[in-house]
Each structure stands twice: as structure tokens, then as C-alpha cells.
RODO-2510 file (C-alpha; in nm, 4 decimals, decimal comma):
residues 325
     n   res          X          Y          Z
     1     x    17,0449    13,1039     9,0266
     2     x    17,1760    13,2919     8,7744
     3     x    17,4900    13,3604     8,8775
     4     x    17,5679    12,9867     8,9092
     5     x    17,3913    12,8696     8,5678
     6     x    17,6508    13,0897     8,3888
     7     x    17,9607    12,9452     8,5954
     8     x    17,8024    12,6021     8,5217
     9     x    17,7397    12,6704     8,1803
    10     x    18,1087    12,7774     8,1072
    11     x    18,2743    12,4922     8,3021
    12     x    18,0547    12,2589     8,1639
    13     x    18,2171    11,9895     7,9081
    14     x    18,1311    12,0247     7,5536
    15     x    18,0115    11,6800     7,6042
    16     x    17,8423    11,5347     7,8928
    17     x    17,9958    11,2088     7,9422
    18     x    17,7487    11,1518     8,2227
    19     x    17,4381    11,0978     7,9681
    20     x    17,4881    10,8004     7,7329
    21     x    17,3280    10,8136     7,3819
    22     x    16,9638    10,7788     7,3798
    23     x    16,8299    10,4248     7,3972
    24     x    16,6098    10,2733     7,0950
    25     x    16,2172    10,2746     7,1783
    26     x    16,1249     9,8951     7,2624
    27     x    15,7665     9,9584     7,2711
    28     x    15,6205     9,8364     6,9243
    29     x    15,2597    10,0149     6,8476
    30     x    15,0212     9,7568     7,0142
    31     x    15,2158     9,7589     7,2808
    32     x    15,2024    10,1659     7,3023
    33     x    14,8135    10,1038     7,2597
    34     x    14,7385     9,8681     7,5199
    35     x    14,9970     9,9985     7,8357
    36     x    14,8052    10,3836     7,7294
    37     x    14,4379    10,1817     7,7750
    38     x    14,5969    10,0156     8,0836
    39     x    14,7319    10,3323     8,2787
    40     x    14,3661    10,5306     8,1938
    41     x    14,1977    10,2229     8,3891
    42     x    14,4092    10,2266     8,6466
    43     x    14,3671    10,5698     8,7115
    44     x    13,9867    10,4870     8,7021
    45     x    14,0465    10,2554     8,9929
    46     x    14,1892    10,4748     9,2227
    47     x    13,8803    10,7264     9,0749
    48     x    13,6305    10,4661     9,1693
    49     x    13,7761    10,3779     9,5451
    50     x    13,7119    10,7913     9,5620
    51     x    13,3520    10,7592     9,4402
    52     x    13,2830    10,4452     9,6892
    53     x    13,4001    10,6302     9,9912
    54     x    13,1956    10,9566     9,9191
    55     x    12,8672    10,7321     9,8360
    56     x    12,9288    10,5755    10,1486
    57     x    12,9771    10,9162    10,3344
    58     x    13,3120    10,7537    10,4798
    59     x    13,6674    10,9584    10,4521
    60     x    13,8272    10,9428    10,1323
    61     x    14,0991    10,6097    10,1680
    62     x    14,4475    10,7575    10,1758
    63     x    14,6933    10,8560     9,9073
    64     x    14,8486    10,4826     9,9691
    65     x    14,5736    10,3302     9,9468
    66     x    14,4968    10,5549     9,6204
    67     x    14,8283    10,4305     9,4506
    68     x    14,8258    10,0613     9,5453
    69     x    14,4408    10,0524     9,3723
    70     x    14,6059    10,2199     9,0502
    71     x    14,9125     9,9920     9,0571
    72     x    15,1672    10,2979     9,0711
    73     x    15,4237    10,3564     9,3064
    74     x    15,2840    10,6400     9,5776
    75     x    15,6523    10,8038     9,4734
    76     x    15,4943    10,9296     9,1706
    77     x    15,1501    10,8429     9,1959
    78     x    15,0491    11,2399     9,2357
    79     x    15,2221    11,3683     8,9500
    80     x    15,0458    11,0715     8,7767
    81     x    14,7080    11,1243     8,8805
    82     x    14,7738    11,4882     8,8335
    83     x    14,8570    11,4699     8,4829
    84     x    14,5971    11,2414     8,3621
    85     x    14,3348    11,3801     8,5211
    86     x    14,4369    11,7298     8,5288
    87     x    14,3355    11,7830     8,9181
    88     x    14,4238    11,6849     9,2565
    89     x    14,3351    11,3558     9,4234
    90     x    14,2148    11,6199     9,6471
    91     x    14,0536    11,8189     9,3974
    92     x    13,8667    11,4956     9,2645
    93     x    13,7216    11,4597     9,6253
    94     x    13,5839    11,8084     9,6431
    95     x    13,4355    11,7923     9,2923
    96     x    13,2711    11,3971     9,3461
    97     x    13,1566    11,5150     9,7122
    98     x    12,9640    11,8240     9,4964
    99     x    12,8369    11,5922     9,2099
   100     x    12,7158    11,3150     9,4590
   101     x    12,5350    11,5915     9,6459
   102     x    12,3764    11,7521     9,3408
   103     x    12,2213    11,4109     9,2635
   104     x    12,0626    11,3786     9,6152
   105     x    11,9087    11,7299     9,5410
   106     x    11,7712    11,6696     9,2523
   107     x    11,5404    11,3752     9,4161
   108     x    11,2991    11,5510     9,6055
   109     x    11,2562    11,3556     9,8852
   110     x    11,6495    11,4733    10,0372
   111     x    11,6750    11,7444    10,2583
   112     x    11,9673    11,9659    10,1831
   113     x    12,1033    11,8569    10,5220
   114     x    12,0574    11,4603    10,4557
   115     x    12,2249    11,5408    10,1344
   116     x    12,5189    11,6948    10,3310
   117     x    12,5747    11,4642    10,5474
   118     x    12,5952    11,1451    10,3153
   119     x    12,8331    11,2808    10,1446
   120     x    13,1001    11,3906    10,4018
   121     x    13,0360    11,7424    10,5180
   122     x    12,9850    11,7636    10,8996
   123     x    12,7344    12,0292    10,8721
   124     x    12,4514    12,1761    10,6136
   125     x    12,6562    12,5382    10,6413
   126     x    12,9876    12,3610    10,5409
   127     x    12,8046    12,1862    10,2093
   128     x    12,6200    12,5184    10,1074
   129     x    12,9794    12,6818    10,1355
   130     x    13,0956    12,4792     9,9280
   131     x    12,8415    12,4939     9,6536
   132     x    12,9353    12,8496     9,6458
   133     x    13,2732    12,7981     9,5976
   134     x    13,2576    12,4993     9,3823
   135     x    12,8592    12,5743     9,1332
   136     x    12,8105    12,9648     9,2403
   137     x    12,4946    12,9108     9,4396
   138     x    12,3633    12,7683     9,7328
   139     x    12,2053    12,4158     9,7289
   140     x    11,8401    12,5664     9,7866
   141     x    11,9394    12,7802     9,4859
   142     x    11,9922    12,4765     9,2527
   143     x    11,7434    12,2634     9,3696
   144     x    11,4760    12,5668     9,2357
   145     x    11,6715    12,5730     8,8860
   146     x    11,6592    12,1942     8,7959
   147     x    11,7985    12,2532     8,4236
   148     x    12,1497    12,4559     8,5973
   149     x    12,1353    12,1509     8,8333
   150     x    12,1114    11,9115     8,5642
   151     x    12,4050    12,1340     8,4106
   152     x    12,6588    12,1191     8,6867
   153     x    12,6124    11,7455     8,7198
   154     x    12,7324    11,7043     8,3838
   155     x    12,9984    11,9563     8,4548
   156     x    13,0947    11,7990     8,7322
   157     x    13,0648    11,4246     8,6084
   158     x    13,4365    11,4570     8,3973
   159     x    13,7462    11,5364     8,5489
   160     x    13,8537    11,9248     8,3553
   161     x    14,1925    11,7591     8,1791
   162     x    13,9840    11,7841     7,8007
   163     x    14,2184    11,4676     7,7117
   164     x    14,3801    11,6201     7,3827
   165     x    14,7079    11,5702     7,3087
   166     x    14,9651    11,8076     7,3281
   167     x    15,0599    11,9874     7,0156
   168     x    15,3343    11,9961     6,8632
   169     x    15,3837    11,6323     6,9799
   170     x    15,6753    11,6080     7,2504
   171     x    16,0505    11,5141     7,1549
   172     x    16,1364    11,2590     7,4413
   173     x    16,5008    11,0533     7,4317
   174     x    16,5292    10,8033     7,6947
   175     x    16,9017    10,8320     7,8389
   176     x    17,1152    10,6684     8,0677
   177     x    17,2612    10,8821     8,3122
   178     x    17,5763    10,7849     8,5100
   179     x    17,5801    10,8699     8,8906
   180     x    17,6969    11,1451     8,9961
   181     x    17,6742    11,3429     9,3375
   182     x    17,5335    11,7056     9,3666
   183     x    17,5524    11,9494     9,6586
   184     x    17,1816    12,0302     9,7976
   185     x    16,9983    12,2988     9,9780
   186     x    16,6297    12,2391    10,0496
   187     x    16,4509    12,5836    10,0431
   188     x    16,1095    12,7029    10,0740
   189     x    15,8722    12,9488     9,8712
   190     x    15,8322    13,0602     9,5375
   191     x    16,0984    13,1714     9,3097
   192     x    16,2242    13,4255     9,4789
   193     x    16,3643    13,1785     9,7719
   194     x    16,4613    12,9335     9,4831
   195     x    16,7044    13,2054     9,3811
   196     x    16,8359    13,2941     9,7027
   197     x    16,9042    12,9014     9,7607
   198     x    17,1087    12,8876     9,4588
   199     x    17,2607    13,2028     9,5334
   200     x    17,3800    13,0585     9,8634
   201     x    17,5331    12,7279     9,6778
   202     x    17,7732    12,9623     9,4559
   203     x    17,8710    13,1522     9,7446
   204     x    17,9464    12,8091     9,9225
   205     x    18,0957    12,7147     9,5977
   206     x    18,3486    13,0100     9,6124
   207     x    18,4466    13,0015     9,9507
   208     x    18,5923    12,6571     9,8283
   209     x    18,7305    12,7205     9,5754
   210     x    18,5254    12,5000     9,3489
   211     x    18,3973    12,7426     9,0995
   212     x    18,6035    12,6150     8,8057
   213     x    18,4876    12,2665     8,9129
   214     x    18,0982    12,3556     8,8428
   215     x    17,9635    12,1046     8,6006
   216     x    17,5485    12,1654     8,6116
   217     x    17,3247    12,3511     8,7786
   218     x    17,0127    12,1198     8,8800
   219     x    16,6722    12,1096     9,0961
   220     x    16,4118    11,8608     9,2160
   221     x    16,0621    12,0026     9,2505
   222     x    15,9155    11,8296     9,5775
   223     x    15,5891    12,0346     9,5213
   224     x    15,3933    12,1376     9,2352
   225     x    15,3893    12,4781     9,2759
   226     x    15,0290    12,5060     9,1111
   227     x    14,8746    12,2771     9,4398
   228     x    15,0678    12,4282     9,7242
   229     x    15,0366    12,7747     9,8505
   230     x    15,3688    12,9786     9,7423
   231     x    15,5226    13,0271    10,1084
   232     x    15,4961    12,6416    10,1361
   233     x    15,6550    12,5166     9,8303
   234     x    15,9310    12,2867     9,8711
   235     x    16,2345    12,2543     9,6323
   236     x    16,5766    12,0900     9,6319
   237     x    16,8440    12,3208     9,4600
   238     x    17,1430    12,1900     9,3765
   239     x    17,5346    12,2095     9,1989
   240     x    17,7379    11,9463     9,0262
   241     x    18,0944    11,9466     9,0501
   242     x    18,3594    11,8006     8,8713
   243     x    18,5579    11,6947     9,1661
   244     x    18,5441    11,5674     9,5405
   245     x    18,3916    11,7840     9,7631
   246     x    18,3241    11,8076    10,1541
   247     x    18,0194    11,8907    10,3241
   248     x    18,0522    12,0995    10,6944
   249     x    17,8000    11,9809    10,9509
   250     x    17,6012    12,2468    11,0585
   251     x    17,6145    12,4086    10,6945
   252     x    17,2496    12,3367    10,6421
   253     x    17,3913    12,1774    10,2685
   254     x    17,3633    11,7980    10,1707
   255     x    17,4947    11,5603     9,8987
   256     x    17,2575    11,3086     9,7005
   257     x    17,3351    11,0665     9,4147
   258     x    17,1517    11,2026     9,0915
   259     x    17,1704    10,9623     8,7747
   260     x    17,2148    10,5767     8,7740
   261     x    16,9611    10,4433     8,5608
   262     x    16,7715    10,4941     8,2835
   263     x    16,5355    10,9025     8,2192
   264     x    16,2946    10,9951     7,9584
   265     x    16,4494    11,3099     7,9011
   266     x    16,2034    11,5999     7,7315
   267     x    16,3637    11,9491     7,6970
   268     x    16,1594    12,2606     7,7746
   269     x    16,1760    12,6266     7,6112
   270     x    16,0897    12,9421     7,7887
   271     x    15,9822    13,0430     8,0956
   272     x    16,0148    12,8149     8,3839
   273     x    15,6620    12,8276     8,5188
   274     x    15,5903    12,5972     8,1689
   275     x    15,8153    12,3307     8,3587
   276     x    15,4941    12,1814     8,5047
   277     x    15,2755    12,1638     8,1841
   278     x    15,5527    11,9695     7,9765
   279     x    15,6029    11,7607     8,2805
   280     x    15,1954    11,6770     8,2634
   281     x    15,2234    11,5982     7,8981
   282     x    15,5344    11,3665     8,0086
   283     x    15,3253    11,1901     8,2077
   284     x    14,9633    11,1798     8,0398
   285     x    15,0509    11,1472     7,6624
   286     x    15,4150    11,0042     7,6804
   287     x    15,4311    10,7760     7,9368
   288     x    15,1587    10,5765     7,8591
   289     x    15,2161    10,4913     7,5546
   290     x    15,6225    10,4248     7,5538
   291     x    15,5431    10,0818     7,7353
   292     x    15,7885    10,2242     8,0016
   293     x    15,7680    10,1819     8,3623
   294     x    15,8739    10,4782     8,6692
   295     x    16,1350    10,4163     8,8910
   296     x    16,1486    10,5418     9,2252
   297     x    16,3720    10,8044     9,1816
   298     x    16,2725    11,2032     9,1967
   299     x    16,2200    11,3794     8,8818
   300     x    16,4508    11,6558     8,8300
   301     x    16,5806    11,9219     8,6178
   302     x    16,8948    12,0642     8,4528
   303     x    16,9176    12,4038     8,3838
   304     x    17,1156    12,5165     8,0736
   305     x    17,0798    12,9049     8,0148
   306     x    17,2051    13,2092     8,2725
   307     x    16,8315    13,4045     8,3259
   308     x    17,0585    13,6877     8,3042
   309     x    17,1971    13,6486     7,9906
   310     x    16,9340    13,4320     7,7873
   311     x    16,5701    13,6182     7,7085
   312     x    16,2930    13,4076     7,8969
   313     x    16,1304    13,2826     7,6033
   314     x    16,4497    13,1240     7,5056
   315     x    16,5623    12,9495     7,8046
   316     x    16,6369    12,6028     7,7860
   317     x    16,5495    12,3389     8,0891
   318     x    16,5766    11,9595     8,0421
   319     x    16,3245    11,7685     8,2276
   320     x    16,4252    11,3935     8,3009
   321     x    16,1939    11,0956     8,4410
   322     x    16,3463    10,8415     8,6055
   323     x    16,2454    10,5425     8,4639
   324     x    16,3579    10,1065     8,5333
   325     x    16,5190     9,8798     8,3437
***
């Protein structure tokens, strides 16, 4: 990765005619107001279809299901959800299936295995392991201490995002981006790997010949890396060039179209495992209130420093969010 941000960096125009100059903000203040009110209650939709299944002891409905309810596209209804909530649709699950059964204990006429089976678990030993894991005692435990029960229901009643807004408040331009194609490699794992896949793009890059040709280095994160185990985290690296280029079958490299619309673009300083914080406040404190819509298009990132050459706390990444219109 390094290697190739500093060839990028030094072929890279002055000026790149591929972003256009940022576009004025059409969202007038009651505007901002009312689309932030509206995205918090449809989040608490998709919150509420949660709470319905788990009180019903049915499965929780699907992440489809989940998106359609909250009127987002299930293309970025994750990082959405994620944001404003600050956990998981997952996560929410585990936590409502642990609140719902902390109310059953505290009436006294609910075994602890009634209370785990109406609200999901298949067994009393699966519930009480996850009261360990999730309150630090077993449900037997809690039900003898009724003022930690009555604790850890209120705990457990909020999502943990505390709602604040991020200071110093964010610098977002929206952009237009023209198309442009960029060379891909789809690697797995944590950093480490992420390297090595860029690392394999230059050396495809010089084999060709194209390393004056370099105009960016970019990446799309398919995963968050804070909800998927390391080994399993999925990323897109990739290389823009500044003129045609051919793809070998068999190469395990791709091509896809970057650009073409319309990005909130926010630009990140420091270490790249901030990436996913700035992107949350994108989401949670930005997007809501720009009276801006998401387009189905992946959210990637442009990186504009050599790790090599550039101390971490100075590093410079440009986040963009693909937005309509």
C-alpha cells in the first residue's frame, strides 16, 4: 500500500479533473430538522419490528425486512443502523432478547426457563450464558438482587450510541465525481492482507508498464472491521490509471466504474482505524440533517499520503458517500 500511494501521489494531477467543485447545500434549516427527526423514527421502526419478534419469541425478521420497515435501501442500511444506533442489528437482538428476559424475571411468577424460552433461547443453559456474557451473572443471580436487576434493565433499555454530536463539527463538501474505472483485487483479513493486496496491484502495475499512468490509490470497505472477526474481513483494493488498461483472465484482478454521481465527501486525519468513526458521524449527525438521500453505490476511500513517508497522525484519507440526484 505504500509503495503505490507514493507512485499515485506523484503521478497524480495537481488538479483532479475527475471531482467537480462542491455543490451548494439545498437543504434550508427546517428541512435539516425534520429529514434528522424522520431518519431517528425510521430507525425506530426497524427497532420496534426487533422488539415484536423477541416478545413474540419468533426469529428476528431479516436484514430485508429490517431495511424496507426503516425505508433505507438494505445497500446501506447496516452502516445506517450502525451509526445511529451505535450497535449491530445483531447486537440490538442480543441486548432486547436480555432486557425482555430481565423483565420476565423480575415478575415472580416466571421460571428462569419460561423466561428463556419466550424470548428465543432454545434452552435455560443457553439464556444463563448469556446473562454472563451480556449482565455478569446468572439469571438466578439477578432475580435475588432486584435493585442490579432493576439496573441492567435500564442499562439495557437504550441502545450505547450516547447521541452527542461529534466535536469539532465535520467539514463535508458534496462533489460530483466523473466515472472513472479502477483495477480491483478483493482480499481478505486485517491490514496486513490489505497491504499485501495493494502490494500485488503495483507489482501488476509494473509488469505493465503503467506506473507513470497511476492516478489514485483507492479502497471499498465491504466489512466493518469492528463487527467481523479480522481473518474474515472483506475489502476491495484498488488503482486508478490514467490510461486504458487490460485485465488477464485468470489474474484474480477486476475493473469497476467508481464515480458518476453525486458524494458527500468528509476528509479524515490520522490513523486509518479512525476511518470507521468519521464514517459513523457521516452517517448519524451529517446525513440526517443535509436533506440528502444514499444512492446505491459503495462507499469508498481515496488515499492521499505514502504510510511510509507521512507520520500516522498526519495521514490524510477522503471518505466519500455516494449520494442521488
Amino acid at each position: 500500500m505504500a509503495a503505490v500511494a507514493a507512485a499515485a501521489e506523484s503521478a497524480a494531477p495537481a488538479v483532479d479533473d475527475r471531482v467537480h467543485e462542491p455543490a451548494p447545500d439545498r437543504a434550508g434549516p427546517a428541512l435539516k430538522a425534520g429529514t434528522r427527526d424522520a431518519h431517528q423514527r425510521r430507525i425506530e421502526r426497524a427497532v420496534a419490528l426487533i422488539e415484536q419478534a423477541i416478545a413474540r419469541g419468533e426469529d428476528p425478521p431479516e436484514l430485508a425486512r429490517l431495511a424496507e420497515a426503516a425505508s433505507f435501501s438494505p445497500f446501506h442500511f447496516h452502516r445506517v443502523y450502525r451509526a445511529m444506533t451505535g450497535e449491530t442489528t445483531g447486537q440490538t437482538v442480543a441486548r432486547l432478547r436480555l432486557l425482555q428476559g430481565l423483565r420476565l424475571l423480575a415478575s415472580a411468577d416466571r421460571s428462569v426457563t419460561d423466561a428463556a424460552l419466550a424470548v428465543g433461547y432454545q434452552t435455560p443453559q443457553a439464556f444463563t450464558r448469556a446473562f454472563r456474557q451480556g449482565v455478569g451473572g446468572t439469571p438466578s443471580e439477578l432475580r435475588a438482587e432486584p435493585e442490579r436487576l432493576w439496573r441492567e434493565i435500564d442499562r439495557l433499555s437504550l441502545p450505547p450510541d450516547s447521541g452527542q454530536a461529534p466535536s469539532p463539527p465535520l467539514r463535508v463538501e458534496v462533489v460530483s465525481v466523473d466515472p472513472f474505472q479502477v483495477v480491483t483485487l478483493r482480499v481478505t483479513g486485517a491490514y496486513p492482507e490489505q497491504n499485501q493486496g495493494y502490494g500485488r496491484l503495483f507489482g501488476w502495475a509494473a509488469e505493465h508498464g503503467l506506473l507513470d499512468a497511476l492516478n489514485g490509490l483507492y479502497g471499498v470497505p465491504v466489512d466493518d472491521r469492528r463487527d467481523v472477526p479480522p481473518q474474515a474481513c472483506i475489502f476491495d483494493c484498488m488503482l486508478a490509471l490514467g490510461r486504458p488498461f487490460r485485465i488477464e483472465a485468470g489474474s484474480g484482478l477486476g475493473t469497476m466504474r467508481l464515480g458518476g454521481g453525486r458524494y458527500a465527501r468528509v476528509r479524515h486525519v490520522g490513523a486509518f482505524d479512525g476511518l470507521e468513526a468519521l464514517t459513523d458521524a457521516l452517517l448519524a449527525h451529517w446525513l440526517p440533517g443535509s436533506g440528502e438521500l444514499l444512492r446505491d453505490a459503495p462507499l469508498h476511500h481515496e488515499y492521499l499520503d505514502d504510510p511510509d513517508e507521512v507520520p500516522e497522525a498526519l495521514l490524510r484519507t477522503d471518505i466519500y458517500l455516494p449520494l442521488q440526484g
